[in-house]
DRENDRENZA-225598 format. One record per residue (C-alpha): x, y, z. Coordinates in pm, whole numbers, plus 32768, in hexadecimal, padded with zeros to 4 digits. Layout:
<fitors>
[fitor [X,Y,Z]];
...
</fitors>
This chain:
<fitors>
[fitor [B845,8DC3,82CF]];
[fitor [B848,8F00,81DA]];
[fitor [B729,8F8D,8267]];
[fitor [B76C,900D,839A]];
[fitor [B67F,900D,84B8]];
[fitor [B567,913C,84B0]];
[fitor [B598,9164,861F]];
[fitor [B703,9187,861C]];
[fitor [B713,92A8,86DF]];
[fitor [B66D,91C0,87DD]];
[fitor [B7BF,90FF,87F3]];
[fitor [B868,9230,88B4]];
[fitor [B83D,9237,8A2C]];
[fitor [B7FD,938F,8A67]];
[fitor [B749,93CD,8968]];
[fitor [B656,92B5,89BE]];
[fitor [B61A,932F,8B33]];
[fitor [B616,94A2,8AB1]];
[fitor [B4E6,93F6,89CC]];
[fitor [B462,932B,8ABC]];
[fitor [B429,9436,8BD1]];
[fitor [B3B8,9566,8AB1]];
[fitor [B2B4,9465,8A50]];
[fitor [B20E,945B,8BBB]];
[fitor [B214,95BF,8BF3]];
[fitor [B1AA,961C,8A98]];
[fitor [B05B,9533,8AEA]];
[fitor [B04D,962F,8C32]];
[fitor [B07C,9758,8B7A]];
[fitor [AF66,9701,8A75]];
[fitor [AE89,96CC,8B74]];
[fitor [AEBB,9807,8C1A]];
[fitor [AE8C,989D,8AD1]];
[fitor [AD41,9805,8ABA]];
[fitor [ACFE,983D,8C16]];
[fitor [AD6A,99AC,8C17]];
[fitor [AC36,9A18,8ADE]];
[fitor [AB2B,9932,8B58]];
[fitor [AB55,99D9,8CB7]];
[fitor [AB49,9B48,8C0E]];
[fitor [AA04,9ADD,8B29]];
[fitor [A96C,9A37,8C52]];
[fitor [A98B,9B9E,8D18]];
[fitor [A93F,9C89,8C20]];
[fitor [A82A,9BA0,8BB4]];
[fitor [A6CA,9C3C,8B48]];
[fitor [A76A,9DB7,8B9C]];
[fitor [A7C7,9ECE,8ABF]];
[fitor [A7DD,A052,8AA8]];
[fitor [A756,A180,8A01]];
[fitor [A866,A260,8947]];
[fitor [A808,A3B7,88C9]];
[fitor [A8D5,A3C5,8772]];
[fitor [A88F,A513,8681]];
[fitor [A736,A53B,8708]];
[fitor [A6D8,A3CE,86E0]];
[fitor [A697,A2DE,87F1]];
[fitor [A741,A1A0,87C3]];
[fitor [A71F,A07E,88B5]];
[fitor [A82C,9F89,88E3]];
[fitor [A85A,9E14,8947]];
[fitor [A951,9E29,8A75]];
[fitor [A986,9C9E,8A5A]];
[fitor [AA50,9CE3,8900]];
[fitor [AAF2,9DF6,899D]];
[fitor [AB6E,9D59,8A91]];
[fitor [ABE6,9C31,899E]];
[fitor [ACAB,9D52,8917]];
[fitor [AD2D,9DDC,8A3B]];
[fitor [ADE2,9C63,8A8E]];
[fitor [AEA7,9CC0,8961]];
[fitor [AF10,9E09,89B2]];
[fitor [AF6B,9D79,8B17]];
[fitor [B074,9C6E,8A62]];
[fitor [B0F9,9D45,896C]];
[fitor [B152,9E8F,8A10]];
[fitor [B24F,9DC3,8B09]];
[fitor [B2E3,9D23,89D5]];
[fitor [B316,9E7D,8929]];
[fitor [B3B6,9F02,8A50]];
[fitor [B4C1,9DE5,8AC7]];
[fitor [B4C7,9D0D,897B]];
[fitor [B614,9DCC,8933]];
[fitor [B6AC,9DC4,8A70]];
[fitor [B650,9C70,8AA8]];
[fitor [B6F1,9C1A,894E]];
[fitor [B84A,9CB0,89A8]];
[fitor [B841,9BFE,8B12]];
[fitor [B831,9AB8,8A6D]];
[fitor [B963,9AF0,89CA]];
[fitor [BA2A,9B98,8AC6]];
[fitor [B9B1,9AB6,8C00]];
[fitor [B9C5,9917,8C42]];
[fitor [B85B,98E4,8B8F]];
[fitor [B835,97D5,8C32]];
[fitor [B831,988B,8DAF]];
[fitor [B74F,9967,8CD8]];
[fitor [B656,9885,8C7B]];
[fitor [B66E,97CA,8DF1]];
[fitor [B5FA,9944,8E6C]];
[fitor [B4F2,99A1,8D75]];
[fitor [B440,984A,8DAA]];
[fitor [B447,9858,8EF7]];
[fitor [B38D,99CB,8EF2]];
[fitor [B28E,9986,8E26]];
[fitor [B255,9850,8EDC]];
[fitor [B20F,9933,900A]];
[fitor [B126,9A10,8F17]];
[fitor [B02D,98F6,8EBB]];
[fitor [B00F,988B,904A]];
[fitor [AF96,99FB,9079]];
[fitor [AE9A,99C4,8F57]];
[fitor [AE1B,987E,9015]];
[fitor [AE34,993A,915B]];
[fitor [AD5F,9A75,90CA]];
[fitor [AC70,9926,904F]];
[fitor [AC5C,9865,916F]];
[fitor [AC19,9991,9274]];
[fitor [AB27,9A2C,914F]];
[fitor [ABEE,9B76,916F]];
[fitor [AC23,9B6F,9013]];
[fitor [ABD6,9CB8,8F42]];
[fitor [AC23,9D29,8DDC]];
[fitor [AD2C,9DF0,8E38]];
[fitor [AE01,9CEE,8F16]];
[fitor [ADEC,9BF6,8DF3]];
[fitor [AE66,9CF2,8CFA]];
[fitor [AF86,9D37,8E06]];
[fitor [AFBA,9C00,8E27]];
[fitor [AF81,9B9A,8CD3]];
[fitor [B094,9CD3,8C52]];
[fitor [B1A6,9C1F,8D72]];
[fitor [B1B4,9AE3,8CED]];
[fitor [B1D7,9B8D,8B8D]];
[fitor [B2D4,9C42,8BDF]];
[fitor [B385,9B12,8C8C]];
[fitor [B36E,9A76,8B23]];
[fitor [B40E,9BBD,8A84]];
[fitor [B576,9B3C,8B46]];
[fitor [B524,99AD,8B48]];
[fitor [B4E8,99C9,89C5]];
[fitor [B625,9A2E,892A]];
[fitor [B6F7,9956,8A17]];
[fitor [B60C,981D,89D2]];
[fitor [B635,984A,885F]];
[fitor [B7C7,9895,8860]];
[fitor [B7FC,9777,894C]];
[fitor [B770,96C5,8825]];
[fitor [B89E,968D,872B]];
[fitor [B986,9637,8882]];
[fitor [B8C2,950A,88CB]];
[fitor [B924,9477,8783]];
[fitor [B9E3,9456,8645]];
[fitor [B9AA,9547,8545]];
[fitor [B94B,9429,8462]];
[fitor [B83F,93BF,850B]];
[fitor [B784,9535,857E]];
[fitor [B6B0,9523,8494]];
[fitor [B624,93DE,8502]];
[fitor [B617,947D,8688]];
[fitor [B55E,95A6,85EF]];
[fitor [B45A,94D1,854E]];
[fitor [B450,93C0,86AB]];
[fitor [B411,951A,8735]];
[fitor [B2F7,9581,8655]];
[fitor [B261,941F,867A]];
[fitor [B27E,942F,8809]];
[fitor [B1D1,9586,87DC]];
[fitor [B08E,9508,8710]];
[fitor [B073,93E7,881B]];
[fitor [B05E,94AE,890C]];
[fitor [AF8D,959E,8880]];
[fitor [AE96,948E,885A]];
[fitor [AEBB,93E2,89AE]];
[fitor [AEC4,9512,8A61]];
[fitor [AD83,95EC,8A05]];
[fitor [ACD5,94A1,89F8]];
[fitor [AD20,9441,8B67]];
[fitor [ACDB,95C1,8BC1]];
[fitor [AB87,9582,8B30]];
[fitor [AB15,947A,8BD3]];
[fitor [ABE2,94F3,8D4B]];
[fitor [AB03,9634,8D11]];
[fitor [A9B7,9597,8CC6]];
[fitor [A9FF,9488,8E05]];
[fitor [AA9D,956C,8F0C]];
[fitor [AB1D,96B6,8F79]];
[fitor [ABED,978A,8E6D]];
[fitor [ACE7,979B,8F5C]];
[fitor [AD4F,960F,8F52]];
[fitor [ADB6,967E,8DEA]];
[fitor [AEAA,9794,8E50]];
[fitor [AF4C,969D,8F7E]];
[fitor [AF96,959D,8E59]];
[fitor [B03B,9689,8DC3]];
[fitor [B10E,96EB,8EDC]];
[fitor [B162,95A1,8F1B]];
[fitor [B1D5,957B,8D6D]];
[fitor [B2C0,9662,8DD6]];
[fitor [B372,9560,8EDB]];
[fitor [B3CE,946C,8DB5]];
[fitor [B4A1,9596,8CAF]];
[fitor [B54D,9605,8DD6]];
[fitor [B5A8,948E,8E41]];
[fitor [B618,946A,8CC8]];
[fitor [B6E8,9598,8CD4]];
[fitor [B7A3,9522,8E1C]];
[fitor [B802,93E2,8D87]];
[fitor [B881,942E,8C70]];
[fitor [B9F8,93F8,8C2C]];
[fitor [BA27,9557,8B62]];
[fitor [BAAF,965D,8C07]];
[fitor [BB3C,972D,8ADD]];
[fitor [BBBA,98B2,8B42]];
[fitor [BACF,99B0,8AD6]];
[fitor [BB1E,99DC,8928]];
[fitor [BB6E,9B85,8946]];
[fitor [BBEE,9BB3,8A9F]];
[fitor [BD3D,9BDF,8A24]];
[fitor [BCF1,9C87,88B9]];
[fitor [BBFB,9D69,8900]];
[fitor [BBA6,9D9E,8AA2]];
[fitor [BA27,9DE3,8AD6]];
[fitor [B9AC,9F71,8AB6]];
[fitor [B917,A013,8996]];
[fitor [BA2F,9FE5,8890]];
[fitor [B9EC,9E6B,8897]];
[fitor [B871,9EBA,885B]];
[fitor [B8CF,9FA1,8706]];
[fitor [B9A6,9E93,86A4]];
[fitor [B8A1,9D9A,869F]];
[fitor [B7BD,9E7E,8616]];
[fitor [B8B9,9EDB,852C]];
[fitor [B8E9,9D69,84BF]];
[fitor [B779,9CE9,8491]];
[fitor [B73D,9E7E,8390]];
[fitor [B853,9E06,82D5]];
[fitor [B7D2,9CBE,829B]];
[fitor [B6D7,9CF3,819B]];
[fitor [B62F,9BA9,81B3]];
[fitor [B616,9B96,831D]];
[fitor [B56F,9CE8,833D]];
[fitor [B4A8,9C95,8226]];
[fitor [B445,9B53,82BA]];
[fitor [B3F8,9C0F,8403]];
[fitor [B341,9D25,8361]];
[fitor [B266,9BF2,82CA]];
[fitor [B216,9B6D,840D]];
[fitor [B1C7,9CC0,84BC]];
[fitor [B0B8,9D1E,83D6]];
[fitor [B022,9BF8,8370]];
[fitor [AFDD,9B94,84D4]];
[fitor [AF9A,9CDC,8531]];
[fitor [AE62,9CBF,8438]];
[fitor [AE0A,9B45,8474]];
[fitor [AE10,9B3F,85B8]];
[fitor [ACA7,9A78,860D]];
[fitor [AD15,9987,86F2]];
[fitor [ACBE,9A90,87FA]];
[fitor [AB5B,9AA2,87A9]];
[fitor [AB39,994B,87A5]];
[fitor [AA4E,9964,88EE]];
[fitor [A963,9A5A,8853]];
[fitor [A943,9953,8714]];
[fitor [A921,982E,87DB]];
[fitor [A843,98BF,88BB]];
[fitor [A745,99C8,8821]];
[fitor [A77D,9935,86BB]];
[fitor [A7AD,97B9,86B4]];
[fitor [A6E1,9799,8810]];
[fitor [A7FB,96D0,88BD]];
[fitor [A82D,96C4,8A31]];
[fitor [A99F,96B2,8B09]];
[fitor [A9BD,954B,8A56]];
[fitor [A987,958B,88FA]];
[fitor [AA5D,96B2,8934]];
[fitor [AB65,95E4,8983]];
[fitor [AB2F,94D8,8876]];
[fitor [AB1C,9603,8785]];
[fitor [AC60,9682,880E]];
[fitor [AD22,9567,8784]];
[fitor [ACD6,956F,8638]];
[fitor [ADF8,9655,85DD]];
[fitor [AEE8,956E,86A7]];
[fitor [AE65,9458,85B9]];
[fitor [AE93,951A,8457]];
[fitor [AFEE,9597,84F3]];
[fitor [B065,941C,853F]];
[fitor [AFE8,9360,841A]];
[fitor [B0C9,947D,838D]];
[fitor [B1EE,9438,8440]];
[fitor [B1DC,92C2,8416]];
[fitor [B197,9301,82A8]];
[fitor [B307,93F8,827E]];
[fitor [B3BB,9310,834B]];
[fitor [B363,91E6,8237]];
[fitor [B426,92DE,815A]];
[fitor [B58B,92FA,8123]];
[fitor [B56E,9445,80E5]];
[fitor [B4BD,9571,805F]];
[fitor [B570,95D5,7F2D]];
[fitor [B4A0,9759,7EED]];
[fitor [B479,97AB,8049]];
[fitor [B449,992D,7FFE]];
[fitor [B321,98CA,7F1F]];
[fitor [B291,97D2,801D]];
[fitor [B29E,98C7,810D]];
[fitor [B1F7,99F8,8078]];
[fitor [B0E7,98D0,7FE6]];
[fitor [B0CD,9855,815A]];
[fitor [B07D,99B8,81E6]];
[fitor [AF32,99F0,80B7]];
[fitor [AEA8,98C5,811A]];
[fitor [AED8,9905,8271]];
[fitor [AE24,9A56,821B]];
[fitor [AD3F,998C,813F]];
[fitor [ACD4,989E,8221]];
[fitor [AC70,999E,835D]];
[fitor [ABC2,9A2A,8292]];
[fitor [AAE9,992E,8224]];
[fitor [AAC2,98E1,83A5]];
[fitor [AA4B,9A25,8418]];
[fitor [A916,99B6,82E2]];
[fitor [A8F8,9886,839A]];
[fitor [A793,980A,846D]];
[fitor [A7E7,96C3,8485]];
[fitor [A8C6,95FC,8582]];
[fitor [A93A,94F4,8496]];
[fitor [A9AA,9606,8374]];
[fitor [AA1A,96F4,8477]];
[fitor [AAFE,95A7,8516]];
[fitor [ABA8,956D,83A2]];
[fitor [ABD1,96E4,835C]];
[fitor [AC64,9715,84BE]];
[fitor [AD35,95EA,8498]];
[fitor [ADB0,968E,8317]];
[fitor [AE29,97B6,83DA]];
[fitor [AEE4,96FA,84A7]];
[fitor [AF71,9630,839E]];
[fitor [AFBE,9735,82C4]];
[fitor [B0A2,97FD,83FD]];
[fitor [B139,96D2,844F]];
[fitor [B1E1,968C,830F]];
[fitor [B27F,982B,8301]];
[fitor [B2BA,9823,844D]];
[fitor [B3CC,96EA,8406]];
[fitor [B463,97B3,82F2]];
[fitor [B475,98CC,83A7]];
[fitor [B514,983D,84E9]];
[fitor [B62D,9775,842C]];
[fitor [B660,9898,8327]];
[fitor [B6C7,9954,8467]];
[fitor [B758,987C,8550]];
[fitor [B87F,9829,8405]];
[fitor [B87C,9984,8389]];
[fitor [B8F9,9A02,84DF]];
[fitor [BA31,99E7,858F]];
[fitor [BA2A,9949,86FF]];
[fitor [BA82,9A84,87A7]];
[fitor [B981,9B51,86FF]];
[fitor [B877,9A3A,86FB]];
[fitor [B7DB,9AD3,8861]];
[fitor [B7B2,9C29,87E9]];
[fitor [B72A,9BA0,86A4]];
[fitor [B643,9AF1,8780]];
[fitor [B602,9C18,8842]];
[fitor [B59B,9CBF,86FA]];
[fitor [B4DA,9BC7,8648]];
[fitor [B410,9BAC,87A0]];
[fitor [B361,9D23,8780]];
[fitor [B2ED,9CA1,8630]];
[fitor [B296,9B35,866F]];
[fitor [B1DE,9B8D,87CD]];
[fitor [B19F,9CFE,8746]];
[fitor [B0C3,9C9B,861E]];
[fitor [AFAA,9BCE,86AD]];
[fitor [AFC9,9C68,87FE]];
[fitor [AF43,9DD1,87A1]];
[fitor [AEB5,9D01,864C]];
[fitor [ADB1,9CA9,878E]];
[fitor [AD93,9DFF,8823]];
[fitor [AD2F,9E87,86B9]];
[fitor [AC65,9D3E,866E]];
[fitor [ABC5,9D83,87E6]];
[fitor [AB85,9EFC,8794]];
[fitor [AB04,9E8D,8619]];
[fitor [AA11,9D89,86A5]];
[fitor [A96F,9E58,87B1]];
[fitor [A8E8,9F3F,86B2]];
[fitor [A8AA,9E6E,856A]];
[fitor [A89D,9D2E,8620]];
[fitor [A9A9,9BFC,8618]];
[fitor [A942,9B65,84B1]];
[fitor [A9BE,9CC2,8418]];
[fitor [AAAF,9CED,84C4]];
[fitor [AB4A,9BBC,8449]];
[fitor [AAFC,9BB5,82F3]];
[fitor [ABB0,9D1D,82CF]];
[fitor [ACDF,9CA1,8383]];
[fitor [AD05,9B47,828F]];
[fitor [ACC7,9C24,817C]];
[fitor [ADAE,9D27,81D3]];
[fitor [AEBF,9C27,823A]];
[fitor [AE94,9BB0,80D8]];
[fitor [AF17,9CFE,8051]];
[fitor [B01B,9D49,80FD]];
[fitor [B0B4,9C20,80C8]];
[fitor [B0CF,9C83,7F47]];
[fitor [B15A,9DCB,7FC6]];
[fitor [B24D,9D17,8063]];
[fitor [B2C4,9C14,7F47]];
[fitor [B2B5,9D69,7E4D]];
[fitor [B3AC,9E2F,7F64]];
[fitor [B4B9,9CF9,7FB5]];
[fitor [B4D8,9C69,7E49]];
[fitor [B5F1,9BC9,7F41]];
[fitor [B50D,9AF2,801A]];
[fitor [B43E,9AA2,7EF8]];
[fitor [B578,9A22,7E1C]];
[fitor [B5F2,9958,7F99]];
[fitor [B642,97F8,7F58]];
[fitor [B75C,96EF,7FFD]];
[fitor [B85C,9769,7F37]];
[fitor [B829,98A8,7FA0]];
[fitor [B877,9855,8117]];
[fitor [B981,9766,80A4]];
[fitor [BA28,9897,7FF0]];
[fitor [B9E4,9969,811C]];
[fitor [BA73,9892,8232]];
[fitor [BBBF,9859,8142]];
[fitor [BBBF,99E7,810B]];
[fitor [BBBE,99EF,8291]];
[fitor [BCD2,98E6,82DB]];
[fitor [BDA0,99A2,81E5]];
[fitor [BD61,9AE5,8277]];
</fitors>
């Protein structure tokens, strides 16, 4: 009786339908993810161009390319509303926010099955289409993760946030695996309807819910550009924040091989649609034996020095992939990566989520979304652009490697974040209830 129960967050009714229905359309968003490359390899397979660069003639693989160009088509929407979408989810009811968003880029992934089905599918609508849903995520994002701490007590968030991680890895697993076998037994379009459909069950959660809190800011702050600075405002002054973000921007910006995963499994490891999709999940794997092992914990005492350790053997371990010929090695180092994100990526979230106040926790969110979605989404334009003309291996290796210095930039510019442990946040969220 003084233990409690892992899965207390599970105890909450909203919380559990809010988990219950992410779960299903995370499994649908995965497999659009996988869905979404394997379609853009499978077009561009086999073709390239000829680029005339100081004289020289330099021929280029348009399959990694176009990997790239996926990336560019997630991120740029991101950039553009992340900000806006972070001060809407204070200011508005997020959870008529989140009933809208879902329901849009529901309609998004039926046009990607409708381009499928009626093969009037090009590069450009699914890059369109690809760069809607994105930007769908850029409002649903902030509002999913400030809903959050509303759902329940503060004493048991951090055991929500890590339910949340574990429902993440899950699905990461479950999803590219059934997206790889969907592809190789039917038409790619079947895997963009299931995801349409994922959508039905987070908007079913989301009406049944019993919350129906005001919007945090509405009265403090009103919605326009002045709430924008002061969340910016907040997360600069906030040394270990930024510092954490910074972290996460560049490393992932460097590491980012997940979206040349069809060129390895394909023109590297020889693998086909469904050892694509097994390959897929071995970063799901790494990231929830991960998850299961931190949740066996009480707590992570140094969690500045975990983190910085977690992001070099992030680095570390892609890079050691992207040296990789064989499937089994390339499955453990994949799964490492996965592992090795998982465990910062639950320091991060909870460092944030307490460090923040409730009505500044969208825009925070809002923020912390052009770095978490910024980073690996251009990360894949410049691994796309690096690949194409040193091929993927390279392109790789440079990124772990470079991933793994500027994380020692980082711990050697925020002594701050490296010094972070527990009672530093404890001392923080005192310092806040005095203030």
């Amino acid at each position: 009786m003084n233990n409690p129960s892992r899965f207390v967050a599970l105890s909450h009714r909203d919380y559990r339908l809010m988990w219950a229905g992410q779960f299903v359309s995370l499994i649908g968003a995965q497999m659009q993810f996988v869905a979404i490359n394997w379609h853009i390899y499978r077009l561009l397979q086999g073709t390239s161009f000829s680029l005339n660069l100081f004289g020289q003639q330099i021929t280029l693989g348009s399959e990694a390319l176009g990997l790239g160009g996926v990336g560019l088509a997630r991120v740029v929407p991101i950039m553009l509303f992340a900000l806006i979408g972070g001060a809407l989810a204070d200011v508005l009811n997020r959870r008529k926010l989140l009933i809208v968003t879902s329901s849009t880029a529901a309609l998004f992934a039926a046009l990607l099955a409708l381009l499928s089905f009626t093969r009037g599918e090009s590069i450009w609508a699914i890059y369109l289409l690809t760069a809607a849903g994105a930007a769908t995520s850029a409002f649903s994002g902030p509002a999913f993760q400030a809903l959050l701490p509303n759902l329940v007590p503060p004493e048991h968030l951090t055991n929500a946030i890590s339910l949340n991680s574990l429902m993440r890895q899950v699905g990461t697993i479950v999803g590219p695996a059934l997206a790889g076998l969907l592809i190789a037994a039917a038409d790619i379009g079947w895997v963009y309807t299931a995801n349409a459909l994922s959508f039905l069950a987070i908007v079913a959660a989301l009406m049944s819910i019993h919350y129906r809190g005001a919007p945090a800011a509405a009265r403090s702050t009103g919605f326009g550009w002045a709430a924008i600075v002061e969340g910016w405002r907040f997360v600069r002054g906030a040394r270990i924040i930024w510092g954490s973000m910074l972290l996460d921007f560049f490393a992932t910006f460097f590491s980012s091989a997940t979206t040349l995963l069809p060129l390895v499994a394909g023109n590297i490891l020889g693998l086909g649609a469904a050892g694509y999709g097994v390959l897929s999940t071995a970063n799901a794997v790494g990231s929830l034996l991960a998850g299961l092992v931190i949740s066996l914990r009480r707590d992570i005492y140094r969690q500045g020095a975990v983190l910085l350790a977690a992001v070099a053997a992030y680095g570390l371990a892609t890079a050691l992939f992207g040296l990789s010929a064989n499937f089994i090695l390339s499955y453990i180092l994949f799964a490492l990566i996965g592992a090795s994100d998982t465990v910062s990526t639950i320091i991060r979230q909870t460092l944030r989520q307490l460090m923040t106040p409730d009505r500044l926790r969208g825009r925070m969110t809002g923020i912390n979304q052009i770095f978490f979605m910024g980073g690996p989404q251009l990360g894949e334009l410049e691994a796309g652009v690096v690949a194409s003309a040193f091929g993927a291996p390279f392109a790789i290796v440079s990124g772990g490697l470079a991933t793994i210095v500027l994380t020692a930039v980082i711990a050697w510019r925020y002594p701050s974040l490296r010094r972070y442990t527990r009672d530093t946040l404890a001392e923080d969220q005192a310092r806040m209830a005095g203030h």
